[in-house]
C-alpha positions as CSV (number, residue, x, y, z in Angstrom):
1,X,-67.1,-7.6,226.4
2,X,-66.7,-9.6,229.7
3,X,-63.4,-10.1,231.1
4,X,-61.8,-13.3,231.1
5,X,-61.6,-15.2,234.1
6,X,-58.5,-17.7,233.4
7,X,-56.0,-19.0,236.8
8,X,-52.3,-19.4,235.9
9,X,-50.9,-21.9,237.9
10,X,-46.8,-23.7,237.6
11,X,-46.2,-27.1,238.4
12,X,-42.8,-28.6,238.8
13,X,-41.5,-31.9,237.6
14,X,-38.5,-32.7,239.8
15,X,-36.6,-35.8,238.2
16,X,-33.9,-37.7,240.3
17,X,-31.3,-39.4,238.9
18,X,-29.7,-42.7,241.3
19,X,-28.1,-45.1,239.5
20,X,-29.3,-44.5,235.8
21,X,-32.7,-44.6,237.7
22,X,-34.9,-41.9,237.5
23,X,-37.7,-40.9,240.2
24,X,-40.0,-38.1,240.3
25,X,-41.0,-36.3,243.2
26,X,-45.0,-36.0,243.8
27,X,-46.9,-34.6,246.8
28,X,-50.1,-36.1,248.5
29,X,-52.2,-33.1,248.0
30,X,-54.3,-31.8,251.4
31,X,-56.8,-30.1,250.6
32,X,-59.8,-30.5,247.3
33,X,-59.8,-30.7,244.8
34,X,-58.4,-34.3,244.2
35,X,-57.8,-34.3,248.4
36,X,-55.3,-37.0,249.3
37,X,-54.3,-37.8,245.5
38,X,-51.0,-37.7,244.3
39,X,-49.8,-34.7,241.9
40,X,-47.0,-32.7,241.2
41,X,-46.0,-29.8,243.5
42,X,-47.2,-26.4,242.6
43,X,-50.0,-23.7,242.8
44,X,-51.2,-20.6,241.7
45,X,-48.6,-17.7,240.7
46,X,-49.1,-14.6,242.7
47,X,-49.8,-11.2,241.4
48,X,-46.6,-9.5,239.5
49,X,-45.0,-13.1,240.4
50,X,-42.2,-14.4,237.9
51,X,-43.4,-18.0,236.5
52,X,-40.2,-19.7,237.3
53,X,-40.0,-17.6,240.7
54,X,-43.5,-19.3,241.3
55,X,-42.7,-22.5,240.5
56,X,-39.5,-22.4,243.2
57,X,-41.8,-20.8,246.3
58,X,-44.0,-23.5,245.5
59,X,-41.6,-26.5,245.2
60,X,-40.5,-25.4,248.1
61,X,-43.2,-24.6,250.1
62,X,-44.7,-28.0,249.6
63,X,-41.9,-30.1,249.6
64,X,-38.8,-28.4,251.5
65,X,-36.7,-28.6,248.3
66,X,-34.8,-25.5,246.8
67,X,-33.4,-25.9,243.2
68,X,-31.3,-23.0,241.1
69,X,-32.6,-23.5,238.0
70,X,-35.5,-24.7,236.2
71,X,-36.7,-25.4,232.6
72,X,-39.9,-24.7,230.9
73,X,-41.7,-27.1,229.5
74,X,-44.8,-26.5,228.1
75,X,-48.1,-24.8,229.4
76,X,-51.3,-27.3,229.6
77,X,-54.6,-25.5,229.5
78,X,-57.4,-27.9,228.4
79,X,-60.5,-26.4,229.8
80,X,-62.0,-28.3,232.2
81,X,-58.2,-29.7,234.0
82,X,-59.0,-28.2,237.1
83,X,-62.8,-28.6,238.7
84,X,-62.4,-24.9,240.0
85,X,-62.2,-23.0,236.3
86,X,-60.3,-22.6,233.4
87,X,-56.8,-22.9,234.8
88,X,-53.3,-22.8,232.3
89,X,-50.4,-24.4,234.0
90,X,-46.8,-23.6,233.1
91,X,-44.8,-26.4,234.3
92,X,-41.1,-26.4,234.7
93,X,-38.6,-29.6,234.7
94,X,-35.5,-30.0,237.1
95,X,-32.7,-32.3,237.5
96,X,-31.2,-33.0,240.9
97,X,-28.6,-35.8,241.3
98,X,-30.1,-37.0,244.5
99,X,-32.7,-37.6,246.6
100,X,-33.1,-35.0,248.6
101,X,-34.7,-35.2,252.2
102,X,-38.7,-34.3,252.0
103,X,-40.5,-31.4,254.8
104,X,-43.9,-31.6,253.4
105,X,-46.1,-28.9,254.3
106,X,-48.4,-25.6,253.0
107,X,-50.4,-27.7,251.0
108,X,-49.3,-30.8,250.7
109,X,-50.0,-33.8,253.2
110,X,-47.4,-35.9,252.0
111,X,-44.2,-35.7,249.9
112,X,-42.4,-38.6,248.7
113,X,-39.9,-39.6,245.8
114,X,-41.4,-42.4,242.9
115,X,-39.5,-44.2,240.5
116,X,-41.0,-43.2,237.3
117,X,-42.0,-46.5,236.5
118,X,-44.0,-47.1,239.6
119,X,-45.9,-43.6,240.0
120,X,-49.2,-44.5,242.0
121,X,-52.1,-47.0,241.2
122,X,-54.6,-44.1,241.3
123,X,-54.4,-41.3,238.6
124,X,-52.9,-38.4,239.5
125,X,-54.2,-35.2,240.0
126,X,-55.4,-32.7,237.5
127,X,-53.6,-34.0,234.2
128,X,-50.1,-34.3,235.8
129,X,-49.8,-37.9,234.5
130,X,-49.9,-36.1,231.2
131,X,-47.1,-33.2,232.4
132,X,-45.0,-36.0,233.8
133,X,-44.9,-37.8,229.9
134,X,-44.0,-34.6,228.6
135,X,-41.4,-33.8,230.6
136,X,-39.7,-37.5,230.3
137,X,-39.2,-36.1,226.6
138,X,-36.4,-33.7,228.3
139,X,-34.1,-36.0,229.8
């Protein structure tokens, strides 16, 4: 029996709420795959890692924003989501109440806050359009 090769990544959906507007927050990634798209901030969950712990050290890594708490939203694991192998995604939803100052940096090139109705023209990264759907379902 072989053993299975399967990444577990977390992505976090940051919503921000201004005046009964929500925006999202997305990075411009740095690096391939999908260099210089826009997707979600997150990455790959370290060895004896917490999920959520993840998900927080890689919000904040890429974007300079710290958060207390985060819900889970749902995993997305359709083979094939990430060009570099079978990859499951845990991705976790928080509400901040404003719009907090961006320090992109690790992997991200750019970090910016979208109203949710006006994400980029080009699709976004990996299946994050998809996440971001999802977690619209939670507010």
């Amino acid at each position: 029996m072989s053993k299975q090769k399967i990444a577990v990544t977390v992505d976090s959906v940051v919503f921000c709420k201004i005046e009964n507007k929500f925006k999202v927050l997305l990075i411009q990634r740095k690096n391939d795959p999908f260099k210089d798209q826009w997707a979600l901030p997150g990455g790959f969950v370290d060895e004896n890692e917490d999920l959520e712990t993840a998900a927080k050290r890689e919000l904040h890594e890429e974007t300079g924003v710290k958060v207390d708490s985060m819900q889970q939203v749902q995993a997305f694991g359709e083979p094939g989501r990430d060009p570099r192998g079978h990859t499951i995604s845990i991705a976790f939803l928080s509400r901040i109440y404003c719009e907090e100052e961006l320090t992109p940096s690790d992997d991200a090139k750019a970090a910016k806050w979208f109203p949710i109705e006006e994400l980029p023209d080009m699709e976004l990264a990996f299946d994050h359009d998809e996440i971001i759907n999802v977690a619209q379902q939670f507010l």
